[in-house]
N, C-alpha and C positions, 0 to 999 in steps of 0.2 A: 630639516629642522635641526638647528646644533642645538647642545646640551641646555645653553644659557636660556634659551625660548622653553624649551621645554617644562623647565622647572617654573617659567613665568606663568605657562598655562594652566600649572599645574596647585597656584598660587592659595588659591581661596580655599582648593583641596588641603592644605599643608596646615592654614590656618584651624581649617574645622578640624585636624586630627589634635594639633598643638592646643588647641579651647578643649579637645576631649581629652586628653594627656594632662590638661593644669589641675583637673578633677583629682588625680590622685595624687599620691605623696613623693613619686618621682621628681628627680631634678632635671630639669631641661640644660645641656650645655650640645655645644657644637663641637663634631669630631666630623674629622672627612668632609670637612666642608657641608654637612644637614643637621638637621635636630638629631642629638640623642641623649636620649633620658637613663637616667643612671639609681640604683637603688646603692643608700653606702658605699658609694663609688665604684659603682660593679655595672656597666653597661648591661641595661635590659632591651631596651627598644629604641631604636632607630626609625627612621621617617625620609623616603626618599622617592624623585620626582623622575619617570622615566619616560617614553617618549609616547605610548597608549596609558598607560596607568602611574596613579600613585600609591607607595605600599607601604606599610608599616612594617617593617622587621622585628623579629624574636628571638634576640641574641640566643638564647636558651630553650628555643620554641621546640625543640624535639621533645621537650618534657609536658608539654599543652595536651589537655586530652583533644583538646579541636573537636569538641560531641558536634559541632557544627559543619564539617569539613569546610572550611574557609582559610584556611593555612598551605602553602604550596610550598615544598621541600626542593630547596633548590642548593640541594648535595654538591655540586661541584665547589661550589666558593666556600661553604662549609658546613661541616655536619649537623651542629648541630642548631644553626638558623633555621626559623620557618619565618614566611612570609605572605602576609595581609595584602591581597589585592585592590584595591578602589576605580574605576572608570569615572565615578563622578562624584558631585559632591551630595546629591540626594543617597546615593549611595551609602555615604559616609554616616549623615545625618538618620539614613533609617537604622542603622547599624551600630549607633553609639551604644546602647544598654552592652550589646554581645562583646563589642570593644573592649567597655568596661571591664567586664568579668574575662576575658582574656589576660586585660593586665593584671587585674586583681591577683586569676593563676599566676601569672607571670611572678610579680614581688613574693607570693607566699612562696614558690617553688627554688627564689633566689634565698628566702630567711631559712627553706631549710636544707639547704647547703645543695641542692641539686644542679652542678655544673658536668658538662664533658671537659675530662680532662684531656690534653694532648698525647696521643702515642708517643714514647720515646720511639727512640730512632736510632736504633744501632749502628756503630762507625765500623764496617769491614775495609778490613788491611788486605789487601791482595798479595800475590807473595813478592813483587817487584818492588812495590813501595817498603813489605816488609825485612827486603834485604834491604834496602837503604838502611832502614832501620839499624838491624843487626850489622852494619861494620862501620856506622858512625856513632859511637856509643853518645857522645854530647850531641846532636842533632835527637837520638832517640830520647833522651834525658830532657830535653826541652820540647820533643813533643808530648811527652807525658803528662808537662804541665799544663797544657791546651784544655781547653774544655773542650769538651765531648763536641761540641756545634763547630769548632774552630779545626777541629781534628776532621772532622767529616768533609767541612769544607777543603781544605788541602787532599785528601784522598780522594775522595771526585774528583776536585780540580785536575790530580796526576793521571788518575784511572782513566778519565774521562776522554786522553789522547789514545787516537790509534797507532801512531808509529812510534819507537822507541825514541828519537832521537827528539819528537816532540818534548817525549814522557822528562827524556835529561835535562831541555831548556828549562822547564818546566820546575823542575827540582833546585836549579841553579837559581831562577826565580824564586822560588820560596821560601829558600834555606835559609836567607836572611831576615825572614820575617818570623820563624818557627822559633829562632834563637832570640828576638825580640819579644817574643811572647804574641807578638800582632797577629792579626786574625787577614784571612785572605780578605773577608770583605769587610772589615772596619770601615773603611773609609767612606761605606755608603749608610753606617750605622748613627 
């Protein structure tokens, strides 16, 4: 079954979350190609159609007490989403009340500011890339001006080769970009 069916069979399901979702004060817009409802333009809950189940997502759902346990943490994609399973659509229809007051938690948990913030991510200089540094004083001079994410990009990018003579290509490539202020992967931004 590819994706497109999927989501077809999953249709009337999508409909009954969306008629439970119009209930509250959430705004419905589409991101990533599915419903997603937004509080003051802050994504709370997503809605999406997968190949046994449809689920609702909780941008924020690690903050849900879940007294119900009906939220499944699916940590890999990220921390702090939890996610509503459904197989059907009686399913859904017996489970509108609990729905409810899950989002209800949800928007009060968003009015009082409870978000996970992202870890920073510190940019380690290895000492190869740091001599580069130290004996091109204008190459170090315009890395500095890099943001922290464009700096990390480039030193992974160097780090990231095992042979030396990769690590040179490598540098010759990017010198010209470091001094433009450009970012290694602008171009896919």
């Amino acid at each position: 079954m590819d994706k497109k069916s999927d989501k077809s069979k999953w249709d009337e399901s999508i409909d009954a979350l969306k008629s439970i979702l119009a209930k509250t004060e959430l705004v419905e817009t589409t991101k990533w190609g599915v419903p997603t409802y937004t509080y003051e333009g802050k994504n709370l809950i997503g809605i999406n159609a997968f190949k046994d189940y449809v689920g609702i997502w909780f941008f924020n759902g690690v903050f849900l007490k879940d007294a119900k346990k009906k939220l499944v943490d699916n940590a890999t994609t990220a921390k702090s989403m939890r996610q509503w399973r459904f197989t059907s659509i009686e399913e859904i229809a017996d489970s509108e009340k609990t729905i409810l007051e899950y989002v209800h938690e949800s928007i009060e948990n968003q009015k009082s500011g409870l978000v996970v913030k992202p870890e920073k991510k510190q940019t380690v200089i290895s000492e190869y890339f740091q001599s580069l540094l130290d004996t091109d004083a204008g190459f170090a001079t315009a890395f500095a001006k890099l943001t922290p994410g464009k700096q990390r990009e480039f030193t992974d990018y160097i780090d990231s080769a095992k042979r030396e003579e990769t690590k040179n290509a490598r540098v010759e490539k990017i010198k010209p970009m470091v001094m433009e202020g450009i970012g290694l992967n602008d171009k896919y931004r």
